[in-house]
N, C-alpha and C positions, 0 to 999 in steps of 0.2 A: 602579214598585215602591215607591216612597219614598211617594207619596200614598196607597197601599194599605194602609201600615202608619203613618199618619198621622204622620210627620216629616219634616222639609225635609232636601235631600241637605245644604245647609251643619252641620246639627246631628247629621245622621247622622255626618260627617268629624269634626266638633268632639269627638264621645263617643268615636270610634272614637283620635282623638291622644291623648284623657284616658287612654283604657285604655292605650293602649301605655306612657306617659310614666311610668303608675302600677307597669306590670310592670318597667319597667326600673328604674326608683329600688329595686322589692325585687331585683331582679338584683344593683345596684351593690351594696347593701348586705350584701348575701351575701357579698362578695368583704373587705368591711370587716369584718365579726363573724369571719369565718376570720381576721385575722389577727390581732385583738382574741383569740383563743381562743388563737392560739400565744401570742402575748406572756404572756396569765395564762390558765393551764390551767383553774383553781380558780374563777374568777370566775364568778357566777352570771348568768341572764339578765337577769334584773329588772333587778344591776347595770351589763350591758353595756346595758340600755336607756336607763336614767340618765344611763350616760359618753356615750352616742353622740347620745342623744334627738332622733330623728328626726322631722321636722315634721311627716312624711305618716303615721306609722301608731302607734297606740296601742300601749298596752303589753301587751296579751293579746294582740291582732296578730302583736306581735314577738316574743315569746313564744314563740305559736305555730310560727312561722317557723322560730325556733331547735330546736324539737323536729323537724322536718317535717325539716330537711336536719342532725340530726345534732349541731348546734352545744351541745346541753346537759352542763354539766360532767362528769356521771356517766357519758357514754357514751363509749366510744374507739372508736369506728368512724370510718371516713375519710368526713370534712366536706362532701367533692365529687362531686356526683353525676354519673354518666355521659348520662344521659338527663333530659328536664324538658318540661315540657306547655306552658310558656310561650311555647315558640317558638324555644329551646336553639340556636344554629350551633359544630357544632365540628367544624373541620378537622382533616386528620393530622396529627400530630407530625413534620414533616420531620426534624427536630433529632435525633431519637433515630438513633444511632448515625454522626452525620454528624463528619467531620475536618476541620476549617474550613485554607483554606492562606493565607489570605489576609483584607484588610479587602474589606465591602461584599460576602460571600457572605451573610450574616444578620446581622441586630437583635434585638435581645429586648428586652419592654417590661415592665414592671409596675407598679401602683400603692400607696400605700401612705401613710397615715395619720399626720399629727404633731398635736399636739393643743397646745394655749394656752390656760390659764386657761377648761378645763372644756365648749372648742369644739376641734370639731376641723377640720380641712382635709388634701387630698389632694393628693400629690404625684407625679405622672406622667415617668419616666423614660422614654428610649430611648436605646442602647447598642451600638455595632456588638460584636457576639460575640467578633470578635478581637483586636482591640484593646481594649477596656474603654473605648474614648474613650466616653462620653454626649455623644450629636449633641444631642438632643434631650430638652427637659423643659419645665414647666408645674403652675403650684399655683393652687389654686381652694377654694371655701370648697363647691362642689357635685361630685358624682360623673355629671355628668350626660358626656356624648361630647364635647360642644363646648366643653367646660372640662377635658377631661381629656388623650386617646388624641389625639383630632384635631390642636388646637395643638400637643403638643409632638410628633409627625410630622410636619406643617408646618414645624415648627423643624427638624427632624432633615434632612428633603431641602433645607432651603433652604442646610443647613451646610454638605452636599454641592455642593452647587450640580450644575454640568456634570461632577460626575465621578462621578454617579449612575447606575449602570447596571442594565440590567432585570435582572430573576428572584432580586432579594434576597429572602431568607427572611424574614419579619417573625413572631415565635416570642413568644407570649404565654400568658398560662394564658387559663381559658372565661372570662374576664368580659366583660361584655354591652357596653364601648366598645372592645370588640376585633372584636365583628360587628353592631355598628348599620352602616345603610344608608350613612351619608354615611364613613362610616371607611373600609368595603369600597372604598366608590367610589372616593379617594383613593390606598389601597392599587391597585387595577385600572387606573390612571389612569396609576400609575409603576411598573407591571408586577411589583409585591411579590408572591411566594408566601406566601400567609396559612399559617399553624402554631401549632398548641395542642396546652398540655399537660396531663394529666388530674391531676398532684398538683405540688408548688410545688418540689421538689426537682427536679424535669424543665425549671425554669426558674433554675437557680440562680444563671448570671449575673446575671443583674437583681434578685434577691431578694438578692444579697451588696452591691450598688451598693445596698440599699434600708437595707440596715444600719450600711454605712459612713459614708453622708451625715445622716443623723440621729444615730448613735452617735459617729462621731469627729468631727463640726463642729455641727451642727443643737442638739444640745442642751446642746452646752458657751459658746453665744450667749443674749444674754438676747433671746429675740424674745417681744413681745409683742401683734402683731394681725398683720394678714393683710401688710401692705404691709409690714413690715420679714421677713418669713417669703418674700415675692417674694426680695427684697434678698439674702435670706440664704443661701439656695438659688441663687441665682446665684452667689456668692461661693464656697459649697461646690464647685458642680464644677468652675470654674473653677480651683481650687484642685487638685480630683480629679484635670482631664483635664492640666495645667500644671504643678503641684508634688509631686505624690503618685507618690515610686517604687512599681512595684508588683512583688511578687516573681515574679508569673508573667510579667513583661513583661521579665525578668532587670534588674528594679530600675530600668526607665526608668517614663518616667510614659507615658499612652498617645498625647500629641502627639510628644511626639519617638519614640516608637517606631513611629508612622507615616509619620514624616519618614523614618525608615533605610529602614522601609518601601516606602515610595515610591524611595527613592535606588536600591534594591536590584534592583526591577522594572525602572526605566525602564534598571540596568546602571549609577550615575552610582554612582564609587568611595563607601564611607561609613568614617568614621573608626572606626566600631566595627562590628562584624559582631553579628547578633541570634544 
């Protein structure tokens, strides 16, 4: 088949990875201009091509894009489309109408943008649903799988270590390092229930973890390049999961409200009742 349409199966593979690599970076970057659009309603595209200036696609490109799913200032229709030719995976929304009783029944993940001296970089959280503790997280100067979703999942099970049990819910909005191949795998591997959700309020744990760590620590630091932005973000949730009462946690922070936690199940008396 390959000598009949005159190229080699290695250059046929090579075209075939170009194209995929090329659909996913406009995937990622959909999920980045949505939340560029929340922040400033008014901001135009040209300008959100400027701030974000991506290597791979010109500015009528991007442009384009922006008109194509919705993102242009003038329009208020909802940003996220249900369906997409690119090759779209989206699972059910387990989450919807679920009562969590416990830690390690669901995670919620999302990504989400800080920006430095006119660059920007990505920052990957994950969060067990009931507790708010963040297992897992990961910053990278690309929105690609293996700098985003993967690592800090990696991170998130290794926290858990042995006390990881199957049929966790993992509850993400449709962005595309939530169903590349090697993330599914991963997820399948440690028996997660994949879950997505069609508008960003249907994730709102994670989207309130994405405001806190940039609004109340992230951007009251003077970070100036990528390596002090690692540093920084470590510091943050450390801070988050360790020193941060939270009021839905009845003002504990969410380590020690997994410790009562834990005391409670296993029956071991706890000096405060939740």
């Amino acid at each position: 088949m390959y000598r009949s349409v005159g190229i080699s199966k290695q250059a046929f593979h090579q075209g075939l990875r170009r194209r995929r690599s090329s659909q996913e970076e406009v995937l990622y970057l959909r999920e980045i201009i949505r939340q560029i659009r929340e922040d400033h309603p008014t901001m135009c595209c040209r300008d959100m091509y400027f701030k974000i200036n991506p290597v791979f696609m010109g500015r009528d490109r991007f442009e384009g894009l922006c008109r194509e799913y919705g993102f242009t200032a003038e329009r208020r229709k909802s940003c996220r489309r249900t369906t997409d030719s690119s090759g779209v995976v989206r699972f059910e929304n387990l989450m919807q109408g679920k009562e969590l009783t416990g830690i390690n029944q669901a995670w919620s993940s999302d990504i989400t943008y800080f920006e430095i001296d006119n660059s920007y970089y990505y920052i990957t959280f994950i969060l067990d649903s009931y507790s708010r503790r963040i297992l897992g997280h990961h910053v990278s100067n690309r929105l690609f799988t293996e700098q985003t979703s993967l690592p800090a999942l990696r991170q998130a099970i290794q926290t858990r270590g042995k006390e990881l049990p199957q049929g966790i819910i993992f509850h993400s909005d449709g962005g595309g390092q939530y169903y590349d191949q090697d993330f599914l795998a991963l997820t399948k591997k440690y028996g997660f229930k994949n879950s997505m959700c069609e508008f960003a309020y249907e994730n709102g744990k994670a989207e309130r973890v994405n405001g806190v760590i940039k609004n109340n620590y992230l951007k009251h630091w003077r970070i100036q390049d990528l390596g002090q932005l690692v540093q920084a973000v470590d510091r943050a949730v450390h801070l988050y999961n360790t020193d941060k009462p939270h009021s839905s946690l009845q003002r504990q922070t969410p380590t020690s409200f997994e410790v009562k936690y834990r005391k409670l199940a296993t029956k071991e008396p706890a000096e405060v009742g939740f």
